[in-house]
C-alpha positions as CSV (number, residue, x, y, z in Angstrom):
1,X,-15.3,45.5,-11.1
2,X,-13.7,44.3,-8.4
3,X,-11.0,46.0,-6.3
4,X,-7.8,43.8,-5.9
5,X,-8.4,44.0,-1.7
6,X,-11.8,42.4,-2.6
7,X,-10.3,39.3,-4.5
8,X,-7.9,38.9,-1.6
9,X,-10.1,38.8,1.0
10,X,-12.2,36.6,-0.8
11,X,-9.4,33.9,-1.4
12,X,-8.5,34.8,2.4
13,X,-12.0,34.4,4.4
14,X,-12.1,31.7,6.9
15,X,-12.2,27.8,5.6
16,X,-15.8,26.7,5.7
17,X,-15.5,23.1,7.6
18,X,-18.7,21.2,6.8
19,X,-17.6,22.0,3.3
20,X,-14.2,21.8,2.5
21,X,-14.3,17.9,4.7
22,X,-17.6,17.2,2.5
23,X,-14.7,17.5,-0.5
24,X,-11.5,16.0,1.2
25,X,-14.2,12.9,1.1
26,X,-15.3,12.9,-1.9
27,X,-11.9,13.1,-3.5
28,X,-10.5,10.5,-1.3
29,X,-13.8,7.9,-2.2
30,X,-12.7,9.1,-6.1
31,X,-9.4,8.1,-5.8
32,X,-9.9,5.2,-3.8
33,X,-12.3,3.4,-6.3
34,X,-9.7,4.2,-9.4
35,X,-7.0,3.2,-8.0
36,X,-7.7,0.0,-6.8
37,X,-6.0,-3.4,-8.9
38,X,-8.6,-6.0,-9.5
39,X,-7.7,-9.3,-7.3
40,X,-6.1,-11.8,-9.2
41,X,-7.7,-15.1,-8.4
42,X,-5.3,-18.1,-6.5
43,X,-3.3,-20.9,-8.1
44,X,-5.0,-24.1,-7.9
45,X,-5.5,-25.4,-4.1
46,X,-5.4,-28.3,-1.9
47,X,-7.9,-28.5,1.4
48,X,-5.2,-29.3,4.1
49,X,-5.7,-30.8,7.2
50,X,-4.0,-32.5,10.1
51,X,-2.0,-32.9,13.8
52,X,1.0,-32.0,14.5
53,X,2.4,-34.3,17.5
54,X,5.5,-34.1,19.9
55,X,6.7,-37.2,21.3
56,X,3.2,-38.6,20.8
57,X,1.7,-35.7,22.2
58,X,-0.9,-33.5,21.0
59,X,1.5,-30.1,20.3
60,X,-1.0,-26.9,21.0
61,X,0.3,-23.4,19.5
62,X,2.5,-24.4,16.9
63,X,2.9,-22.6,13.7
64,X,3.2,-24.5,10.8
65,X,4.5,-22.9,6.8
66,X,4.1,-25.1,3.5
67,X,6.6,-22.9,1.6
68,X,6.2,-24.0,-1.8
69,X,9.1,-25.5,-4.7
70,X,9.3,-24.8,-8.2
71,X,5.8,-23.4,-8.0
72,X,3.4,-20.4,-8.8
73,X,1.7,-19.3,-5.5
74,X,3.3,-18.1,-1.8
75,X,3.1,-20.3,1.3
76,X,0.3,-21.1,3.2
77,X,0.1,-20.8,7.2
78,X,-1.7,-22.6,10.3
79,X,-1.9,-22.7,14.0
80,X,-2.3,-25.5,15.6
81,X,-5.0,-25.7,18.4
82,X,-4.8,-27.7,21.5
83,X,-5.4,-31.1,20.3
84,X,-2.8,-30.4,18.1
85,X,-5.1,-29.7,14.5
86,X,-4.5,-27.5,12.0
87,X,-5.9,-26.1,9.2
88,X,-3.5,-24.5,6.3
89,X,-4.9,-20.6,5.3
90,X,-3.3,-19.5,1.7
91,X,-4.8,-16.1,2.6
92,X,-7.2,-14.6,4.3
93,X,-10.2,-15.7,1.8
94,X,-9.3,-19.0,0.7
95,X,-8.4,-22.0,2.7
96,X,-5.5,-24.8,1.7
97,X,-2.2,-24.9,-0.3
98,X,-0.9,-24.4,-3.7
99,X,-1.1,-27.8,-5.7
100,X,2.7,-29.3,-5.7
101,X,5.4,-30.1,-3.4
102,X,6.6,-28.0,0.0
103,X,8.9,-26.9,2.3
104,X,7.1,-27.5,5.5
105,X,8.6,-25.3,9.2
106,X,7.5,-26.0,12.1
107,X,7.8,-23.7,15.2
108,X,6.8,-23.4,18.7
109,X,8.6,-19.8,19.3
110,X,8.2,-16.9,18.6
111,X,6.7,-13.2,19.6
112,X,3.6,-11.1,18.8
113,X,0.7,-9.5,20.7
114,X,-1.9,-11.4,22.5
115,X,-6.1,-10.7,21.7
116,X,-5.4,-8.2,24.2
117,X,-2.7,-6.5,22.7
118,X,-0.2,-7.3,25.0
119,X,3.7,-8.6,23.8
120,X,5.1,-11.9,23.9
121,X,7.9,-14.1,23.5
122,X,8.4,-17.3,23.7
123,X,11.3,-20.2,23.5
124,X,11.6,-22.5,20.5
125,X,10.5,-26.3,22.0
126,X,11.2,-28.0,19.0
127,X,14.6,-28.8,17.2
128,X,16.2,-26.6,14.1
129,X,15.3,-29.8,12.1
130,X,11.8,-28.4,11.9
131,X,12.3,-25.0,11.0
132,X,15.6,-23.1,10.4
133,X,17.2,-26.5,8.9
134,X,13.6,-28.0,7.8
135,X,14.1,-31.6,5.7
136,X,10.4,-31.9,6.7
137,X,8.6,-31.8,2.6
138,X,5.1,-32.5,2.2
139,X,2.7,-33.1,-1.1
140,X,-0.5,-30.7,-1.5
141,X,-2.9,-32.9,-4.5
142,X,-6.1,-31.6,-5.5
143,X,-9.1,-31.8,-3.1
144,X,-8.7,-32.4,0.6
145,X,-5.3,-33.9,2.0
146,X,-4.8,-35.2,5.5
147,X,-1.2,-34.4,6.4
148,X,0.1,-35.5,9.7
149,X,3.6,-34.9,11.3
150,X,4.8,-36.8,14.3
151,X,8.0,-34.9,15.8
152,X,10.6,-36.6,18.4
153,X,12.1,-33.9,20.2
154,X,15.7,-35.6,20.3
């Protein structure tokens, strides 16, 4: 039998790393793979495509939202590159826009990080009509869509 010091020192003795890591791990990988919620497929989409000009100008960097009304689904997102094309993103697996009508914002602003990691900010170009007071609207159909906007700057 063993003494009560015995079964103290036992629970006491120094951690054993390799180990106790080993089982952090494997209880982490356990509780990882059951608690994960399955991905729920998207709505319906549209392929959308198109340029985004200024004055009848190609207009590089600008971030466009397709903000959905009255349907299922969250907004899709685009950058435009410098000849002025974008290409909508619904997430970050599937490309397009929920099926319906939209709110479309468009903005030239902003801040973030560069690939480099280093802050930004820059001044809005383009008039509140095309973002904080948007009447811009666009329809997303089935299959590919070729949606063009041509901004005046006055």
């Amino acid at each position: 039998m063993q003494s009560r010091q015995q079964k103290l020192r036992r629970m006491l003795r120094p951690v054993r790393w390799p180990q106790a890591v080993v089982t952090f791990a494997a209880c982490g990988a356990l509780l990882a793979v059951g608690c994960g919620k399955p991905v729920a497929p998207p709505p319906p989409l549209g392929v959308v495509a198109g340029s985004v000009t200024l004055d009848g100008q190609p207009l590089p960097k600008a971030s466009l939202s397709f903000v959905p009304t009255g349907t299922q689904g969250h907004g899709s997102n685009a950058v435009t590159n410098e000849a002025g094309r974008y290409e909508l993103t619904y997430d970050g697996s599937h490309a397009g826009a929920v099926i319906g009508s939209h709110r479309v914002e468009i903005r030239t602003g902003g801040e973030g990080y560069d690939k480099d990691g280093n802050f930004f900010e820059t001044k809005e170009r383009l008039p509140g009509k095309y973002h904080a007071e948007t009447k811009l609207t666009a329809e997303v159909a089935a299959g590919p869509n070729e949606i063009n906007f041509d901004l005046k700057s006055r």
